[in-house]
C-alpha positions in Angstrom: -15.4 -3.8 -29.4 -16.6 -2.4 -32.6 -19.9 -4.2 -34.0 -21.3 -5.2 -30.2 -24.5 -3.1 -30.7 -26.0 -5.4 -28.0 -23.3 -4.4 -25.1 -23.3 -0.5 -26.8 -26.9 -0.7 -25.4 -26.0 -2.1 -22.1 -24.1 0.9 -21.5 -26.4 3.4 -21.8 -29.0 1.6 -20.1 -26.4 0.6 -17.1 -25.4 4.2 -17.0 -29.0 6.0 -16.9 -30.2 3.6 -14.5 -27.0 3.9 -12.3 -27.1 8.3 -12.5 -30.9 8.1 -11.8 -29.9 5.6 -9.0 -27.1 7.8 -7.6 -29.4 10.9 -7.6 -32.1 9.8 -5.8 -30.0 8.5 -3.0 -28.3 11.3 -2.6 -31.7 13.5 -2.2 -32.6 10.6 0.4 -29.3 10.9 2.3 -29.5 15.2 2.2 -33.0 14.9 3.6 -32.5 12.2 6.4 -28.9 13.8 7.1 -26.4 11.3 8.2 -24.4 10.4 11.5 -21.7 7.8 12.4 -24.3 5.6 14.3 -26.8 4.5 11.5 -25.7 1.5 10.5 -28.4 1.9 7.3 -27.3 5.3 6.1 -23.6 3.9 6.5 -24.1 1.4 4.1 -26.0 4.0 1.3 -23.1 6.4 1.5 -20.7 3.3 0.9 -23.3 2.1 -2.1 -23.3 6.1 -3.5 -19.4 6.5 -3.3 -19.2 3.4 -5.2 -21.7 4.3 -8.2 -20.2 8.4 -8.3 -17.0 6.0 -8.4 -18.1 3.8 -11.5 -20.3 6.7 -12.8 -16.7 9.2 -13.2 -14.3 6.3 -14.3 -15.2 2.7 -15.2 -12.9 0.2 -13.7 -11.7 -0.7 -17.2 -10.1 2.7 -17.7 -8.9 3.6 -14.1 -5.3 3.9 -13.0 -4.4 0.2 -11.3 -2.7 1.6 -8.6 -5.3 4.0 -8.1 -8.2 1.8 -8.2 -6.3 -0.6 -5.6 -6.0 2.3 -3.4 -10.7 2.8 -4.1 -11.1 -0.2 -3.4 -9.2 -1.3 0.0 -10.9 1.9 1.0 -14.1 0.7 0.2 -13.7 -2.8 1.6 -12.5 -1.5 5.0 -15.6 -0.2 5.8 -17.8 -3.1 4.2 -19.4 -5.3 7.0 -17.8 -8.1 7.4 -14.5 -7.9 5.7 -11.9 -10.6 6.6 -9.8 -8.6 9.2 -6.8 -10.6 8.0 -7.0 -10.3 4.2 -7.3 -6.0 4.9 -3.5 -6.2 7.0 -2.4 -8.3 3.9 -3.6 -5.5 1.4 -2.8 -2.8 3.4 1.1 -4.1 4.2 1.4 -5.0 0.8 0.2 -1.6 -0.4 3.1 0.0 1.8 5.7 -2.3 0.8 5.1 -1.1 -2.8 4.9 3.0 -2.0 8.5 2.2 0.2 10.1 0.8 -3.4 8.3 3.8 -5.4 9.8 6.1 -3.1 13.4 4.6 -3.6 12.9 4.7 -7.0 11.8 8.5 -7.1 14.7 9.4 -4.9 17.3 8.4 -7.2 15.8 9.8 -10.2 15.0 13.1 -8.1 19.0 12.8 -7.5 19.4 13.1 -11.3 17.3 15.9 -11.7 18.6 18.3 -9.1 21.7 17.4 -10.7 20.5 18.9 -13.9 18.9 21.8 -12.4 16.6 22.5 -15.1 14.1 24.2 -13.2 16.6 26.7 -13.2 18.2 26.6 -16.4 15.7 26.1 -18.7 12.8 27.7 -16.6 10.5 28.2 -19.2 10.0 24.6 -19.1 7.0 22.6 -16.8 8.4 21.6 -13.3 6.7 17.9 -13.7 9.3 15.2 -11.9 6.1 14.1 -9.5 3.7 13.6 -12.1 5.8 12.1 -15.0 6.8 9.6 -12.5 3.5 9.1 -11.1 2.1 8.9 -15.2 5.1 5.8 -15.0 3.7 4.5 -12.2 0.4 4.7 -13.6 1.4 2.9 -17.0 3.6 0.2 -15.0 2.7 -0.5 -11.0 4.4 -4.0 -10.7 7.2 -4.6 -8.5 9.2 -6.4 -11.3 8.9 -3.0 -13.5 11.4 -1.1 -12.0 13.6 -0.2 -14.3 10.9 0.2 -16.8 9.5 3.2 -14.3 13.1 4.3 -14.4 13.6 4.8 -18.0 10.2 6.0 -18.6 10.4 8.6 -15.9 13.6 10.0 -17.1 12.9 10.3 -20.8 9.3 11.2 -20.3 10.5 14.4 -18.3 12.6 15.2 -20.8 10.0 14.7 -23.4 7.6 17.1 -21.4 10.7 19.7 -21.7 11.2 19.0 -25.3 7.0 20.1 -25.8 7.6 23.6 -23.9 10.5 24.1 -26.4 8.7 23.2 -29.5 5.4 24.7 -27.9 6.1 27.9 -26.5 10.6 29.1 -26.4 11.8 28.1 -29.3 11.5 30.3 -32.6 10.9 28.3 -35.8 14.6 28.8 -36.8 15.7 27.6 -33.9 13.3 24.5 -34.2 14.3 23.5 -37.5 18.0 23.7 -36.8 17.6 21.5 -33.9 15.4 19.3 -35.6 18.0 18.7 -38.6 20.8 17.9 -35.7 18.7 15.3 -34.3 18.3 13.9 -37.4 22.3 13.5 -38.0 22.6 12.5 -34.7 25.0 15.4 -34.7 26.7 15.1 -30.9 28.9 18.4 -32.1 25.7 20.0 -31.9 28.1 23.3 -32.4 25.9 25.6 -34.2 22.7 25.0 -31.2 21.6 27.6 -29.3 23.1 26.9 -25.1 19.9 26.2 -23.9 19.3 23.4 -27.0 22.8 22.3 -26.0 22.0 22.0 -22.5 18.7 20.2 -23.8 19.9 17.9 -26.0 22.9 17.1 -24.4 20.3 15.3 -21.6 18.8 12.9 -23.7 22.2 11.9 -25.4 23.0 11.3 -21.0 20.1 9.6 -20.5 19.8 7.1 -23.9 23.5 6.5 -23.2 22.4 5.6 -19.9 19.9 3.0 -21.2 22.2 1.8 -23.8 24.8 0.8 -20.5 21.7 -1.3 -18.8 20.0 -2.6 -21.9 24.0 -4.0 -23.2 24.5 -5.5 -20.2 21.5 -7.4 -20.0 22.3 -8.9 -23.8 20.2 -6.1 -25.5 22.8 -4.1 -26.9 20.3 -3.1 -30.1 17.9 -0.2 -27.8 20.2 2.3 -28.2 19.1 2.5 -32.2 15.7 2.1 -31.7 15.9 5.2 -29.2 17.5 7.5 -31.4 14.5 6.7 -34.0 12.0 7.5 -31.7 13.4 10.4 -30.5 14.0 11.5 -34.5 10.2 10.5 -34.8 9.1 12.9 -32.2 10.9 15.7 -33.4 9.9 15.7 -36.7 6.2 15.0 -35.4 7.0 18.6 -33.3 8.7 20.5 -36.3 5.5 19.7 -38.6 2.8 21.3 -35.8 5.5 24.3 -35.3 5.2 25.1 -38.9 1.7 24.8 -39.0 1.4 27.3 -36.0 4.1 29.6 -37.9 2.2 29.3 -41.1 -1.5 30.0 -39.8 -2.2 27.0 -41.5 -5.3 24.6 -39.8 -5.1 21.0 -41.5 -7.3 18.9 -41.9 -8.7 16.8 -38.9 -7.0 13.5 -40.5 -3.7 15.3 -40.8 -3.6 16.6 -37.6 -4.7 13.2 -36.1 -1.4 11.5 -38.2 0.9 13.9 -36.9 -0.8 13.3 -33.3 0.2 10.0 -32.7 3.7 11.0 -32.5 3.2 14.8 -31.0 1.7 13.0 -28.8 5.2 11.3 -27.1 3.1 8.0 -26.2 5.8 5.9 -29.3 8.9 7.3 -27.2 7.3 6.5 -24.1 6.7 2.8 -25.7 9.9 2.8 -26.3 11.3 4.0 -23.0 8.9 1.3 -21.1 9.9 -1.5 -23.6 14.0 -0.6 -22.7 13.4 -1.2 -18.9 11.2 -4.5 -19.6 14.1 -6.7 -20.2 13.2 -10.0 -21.6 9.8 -9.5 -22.3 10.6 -7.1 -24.7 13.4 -8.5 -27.4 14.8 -6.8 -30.6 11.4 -8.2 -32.3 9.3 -6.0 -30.1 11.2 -2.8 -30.9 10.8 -3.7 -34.9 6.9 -4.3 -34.1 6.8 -0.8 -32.3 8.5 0.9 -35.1 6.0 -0.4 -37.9 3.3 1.5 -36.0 1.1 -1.0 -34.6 -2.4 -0.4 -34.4 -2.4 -0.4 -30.5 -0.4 2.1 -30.8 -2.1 4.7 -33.2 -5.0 3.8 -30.9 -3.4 4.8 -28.0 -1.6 7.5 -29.5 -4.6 9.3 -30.9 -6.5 8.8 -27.8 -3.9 10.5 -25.9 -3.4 13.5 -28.5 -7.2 14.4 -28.4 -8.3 13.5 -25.0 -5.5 16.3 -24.2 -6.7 18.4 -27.0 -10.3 18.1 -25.7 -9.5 19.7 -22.1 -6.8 22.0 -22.8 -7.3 23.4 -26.5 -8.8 26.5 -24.8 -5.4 27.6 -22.7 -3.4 26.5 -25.7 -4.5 28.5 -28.3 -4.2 31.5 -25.9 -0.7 31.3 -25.2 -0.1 30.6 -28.9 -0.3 27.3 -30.0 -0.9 25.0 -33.0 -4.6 24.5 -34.2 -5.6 21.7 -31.9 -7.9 18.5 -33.1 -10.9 20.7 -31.6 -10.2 24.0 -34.1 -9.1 21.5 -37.0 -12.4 19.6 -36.4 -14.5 22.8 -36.2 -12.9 24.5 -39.5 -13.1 21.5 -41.6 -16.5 21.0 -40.9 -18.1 23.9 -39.8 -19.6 23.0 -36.7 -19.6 24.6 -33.1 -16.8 23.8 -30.3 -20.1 21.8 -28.9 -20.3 19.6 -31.6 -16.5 19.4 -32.5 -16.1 18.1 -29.2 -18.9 15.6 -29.0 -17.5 14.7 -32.4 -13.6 14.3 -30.5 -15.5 12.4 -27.9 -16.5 10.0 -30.1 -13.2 9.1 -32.0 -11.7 8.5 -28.2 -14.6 5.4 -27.1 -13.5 4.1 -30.6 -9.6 4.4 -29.5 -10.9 2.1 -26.6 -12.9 0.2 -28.9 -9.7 -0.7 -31.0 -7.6 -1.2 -27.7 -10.2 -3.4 -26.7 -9.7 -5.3 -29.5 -6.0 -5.3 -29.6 -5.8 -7.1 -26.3 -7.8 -9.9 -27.5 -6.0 -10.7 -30.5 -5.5 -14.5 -30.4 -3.0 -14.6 -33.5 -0.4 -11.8 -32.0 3.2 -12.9 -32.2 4.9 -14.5 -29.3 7.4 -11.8 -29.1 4.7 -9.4 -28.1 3.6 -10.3 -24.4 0.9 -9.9 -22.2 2.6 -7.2 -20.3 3.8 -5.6 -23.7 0.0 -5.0 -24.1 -1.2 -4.3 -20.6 1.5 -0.9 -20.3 -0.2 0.2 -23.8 -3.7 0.3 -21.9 -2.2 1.4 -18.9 -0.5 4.6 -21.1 -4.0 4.9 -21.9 -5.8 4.9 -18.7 -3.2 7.6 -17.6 -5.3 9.5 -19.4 -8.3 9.1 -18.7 -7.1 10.0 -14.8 -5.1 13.0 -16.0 -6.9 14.2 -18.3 -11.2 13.0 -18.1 -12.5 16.6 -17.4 -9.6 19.0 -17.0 -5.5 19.5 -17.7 -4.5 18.0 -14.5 -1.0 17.2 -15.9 0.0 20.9 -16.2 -2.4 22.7 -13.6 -1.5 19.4 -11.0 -1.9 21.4 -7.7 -5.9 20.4 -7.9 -6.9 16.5 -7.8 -3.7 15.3 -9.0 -1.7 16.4 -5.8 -4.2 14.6 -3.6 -3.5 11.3 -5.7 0.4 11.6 -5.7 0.2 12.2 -2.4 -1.8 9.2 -1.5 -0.2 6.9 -4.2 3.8 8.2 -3.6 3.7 9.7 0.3 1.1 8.4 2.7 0.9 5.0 4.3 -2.0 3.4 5.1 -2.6 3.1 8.5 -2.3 -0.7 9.6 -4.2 -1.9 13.1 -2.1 -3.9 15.2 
C-alpha cells in the first residue's frame, strides 16, 4: 500500500534477483540442452517456467481462472504430487468449463439472434472475449447470472465504443446522447443503426429488470439506466474533444476516464446478477463513486491507453492519457509512459488498500470487492504489453481456448 517503503524495496530486490536468476538458468539449460530423461534439467525448466511466470504477472494481478489453469500444470509434473488431489483438480476444473460453456451457449443464442456482426459491422466481433473478460472478473460457480448480465451488456458496451469511437459523426453522437438522457424509447428522430443499437440495451436492461424483480430487487432497472446515461456522457465529452482538436489536461482526461472506460456499467452489470450480496445500498455506494472504483477505473483507462494509444490516434481518435500526458508536460512518449506506468502501481496501491478496509459497510461484501480486483486483473492479462482485446487472435485465443474449450486430460 502507499507508505510501505520497506516492502517497495522488497520488490525490486525480489525482482532483480529473480531476472538475474532466470537468466542464468536459462544460459545453463541452452548450453547443457535438455531431454525427457534428466530428471535434474526437468526440475530447472519447471523452476524457470515458474520465475518467467512470476517475473510476467505476479500472482496478485493474474486472472484466477487463469492462474488455476498455471498452476495444476505446474503441480502435475512436480515430483511427488498427491495422484489423488491432481484427479480432484483436474475433474473439478472440467465440471466448471462444462457450466461456462452452457452459459456461453445461450448468450451466443442471443447474439446470433441480433446479428450485429452483420448489421452494424463496423463494430468489434468480441462475444469470446467479453465473456471470457466476465469470466475473468467472476470464475465462481455461484456467479452465473452475474457472468450473464455482464457478458451481455459488456458486448454491447464494446459496440457502443466503436460508435462513439470510430461511425458515428458528432451530430449523430450528440443526438443520441440527449435521447439516452430522456430515456426517450420513441427514439424517432435516431439514425436505424442507433435505433437498432439502442433498442438492444433497452432488450437487454429490460431483461435484467425481469430477473432482478423477481428475486425482490425490483430497484436495478434505475440504477442501469444511470449508468448507461453516465457512460454516454463520459463518450460524448472525449468525441468533442476529438472534434475540437482540443488535448486536456492529464487530470481531465483521467476524470472523464473512469467512466470512458465502461468498468462503472460493468460494476453495475456484475452487481445485477449478484443477487443478495448486492442490495439497493450497494448500487447507491456504486453511484457515489467509490474510491475502488476510480482506482479501478483509471487503471483500466490508461493501462489501455498505454498499449494501444499508437493504433488509436491513427484511425482517428481522442488524445489518449499518453498524448495528454506528453503535451502538458512536454516530455517524450518514453517518459509519458513511465510516468502512466506509475499512476497504474498506485491504482493497485489504492486497490490494495480498499480491500483491507476494516470500517467498510456491511452492505458491501467480500465478493463486492473481490469482482472490482478481478475487473482489474482483466487487465493486466488483456492488456500487460499489447491490445489483446481487439487484436485477440495472438495469446488471447490460446487462453480462451484453454479456459472455455479444452478439457484436461484426466488418467484413469
Amino acid at each position: 500500500m502507499h507508505g510501505e517503503t520497506i516492502l517497495d524495496q522488497a520488490i525490486e530486490f525480489a525482482t532483480t534477483r529473480l531476472t538475474k536468476y532466470y537468466e542464468q538458468l536459462q544460459k545453463q539449460l541452452d548450453g547443457a540442452g535438455c531431454t525427457d530423461h534428466d530428471d535434474d534439467q526437468q526440475r530447472e525448466l519447471l523452476i524457470a517456467r515458474r520465475v518467467a511466470h512470476v517475473l510476467k504477472r505476479p500472482l496478485r494481478k493474474g486472472v484466477e481462472r487463469h492462474e488455476q489453469l498455471f498452476f495444476i500444470s505446474v503441480y502435475e509434473k512436480t515430483e511427488g504430487h498427491d495422484v489423488t488431489l491432481l484427479k480432484l483438480a483436474k475433474l473439478s476444473w472440467n465440471s466448471l468449463q462444462h457450466s461456462y460453456q452452457q452459459e456461453l451457449r445461450s448468450i451466443t443464442q442471443w447474439w446470433i439472434d441480433l446479428d450485429f456482426a452483420t448489421k452494424l459491422s463496423f463494430a468489434r466481433d468480441r462475444l469470446i472475449e467479453v465473456y471470457f473478460w466476465a469470466v475473468g472478473a467472476m470464475w465462481e460457480p455461484k456467479f452465473s447470472m452475474a457472468r450473464y448480465i455482464l457478458t451481455k451488456l459488456t458486448m454491447l458496451v464494446s459496440i457502443n465504443d466503436d460508435i462513439y469511437d470510430v461511425h458515428g459523426t458528432i451530430d449523430e453522437l450528440q443526438l443520441f446522447t440527449a435521447t439516452v438522457q430522456r430515456w426517450d424509447t420513441g427514439m424517432k428522430d435516431l439514425p436505424e443503426y442507433l435505433k437498432l443499437f439502442y433498442g438492444a440495451i433497452i432488450d437487454v436492461l429490460d431483461e435484467v429488470d425481469a430477473i432482478t424483480t423477481r428475486e425482490g430487487r425490483p430497484y436495478c432497472l434505475e440504477y442501469g439506466k444511470q449508468a448507461e446515461k453516465n457512460q454516454m456522457r463520459a463518450y460524448l465529452t472525449e468525441a468533442r474533444w476529438f472534434a475540437k482538436g482540443e488535448v486536456p489536461t492529464i487530470e481531465e482526461y483521467r476524470r472523464v476516464g473512469v467512466y470512458s472506460c465502461t468498468y462503472p456499467l460493468l460494476a453495475f452489470s456484475a452487481l445485477a446478477g449478484m443477487g443478495d450480496k448486492a442490495p439497493k445500498e450497494a448500487f447507491d455506494w456504486l453511484l457515489a463513486d467509490p474510491k475502488i472504483l476510480i482506482a479501478v477505473g483509471d487503471h483500466c483507462r490508461l493501462m489501455d491507453d498505454i498499449v494501444s494509444h499508437e493504433f488509436e490516434q491513427k484511425r482517428g481518435h481522442v488524445s489518449s492519457s499518453v498524448e495528454c500526458y506528453m503535451k502538458q508536460h512536454q516530455v517524450s512518449r518514453v517518459e509519458a509512459v513511465n510516468a502512466l506506468n506509475q499512476m497504474v502501481e498506485n491504482d493497485w496501491k489504492v486497490i490494495n488498500e480498499e480491500c483491507l478496509l476494516v470500517n467498510r459497510p456491511d452492505f458491501i461484501s467480500k465478493e463486492v470487492i473481490s469482482m472490482f480486483v478481478g475487473l482489474a486483473r482483466v487487465m493486466e492479462v488483456l492488456y500487460k504489453d499489447f491490445d489483446s482485446y481487439t487484436f485477440s487472435n495472438t495469446t488471447t485465443m490460446n487462453m480462451m481456448t484453454a479456459l472455455l474449450v479444452t478439457p484436461m486430460e484426466v488418467a484413469p
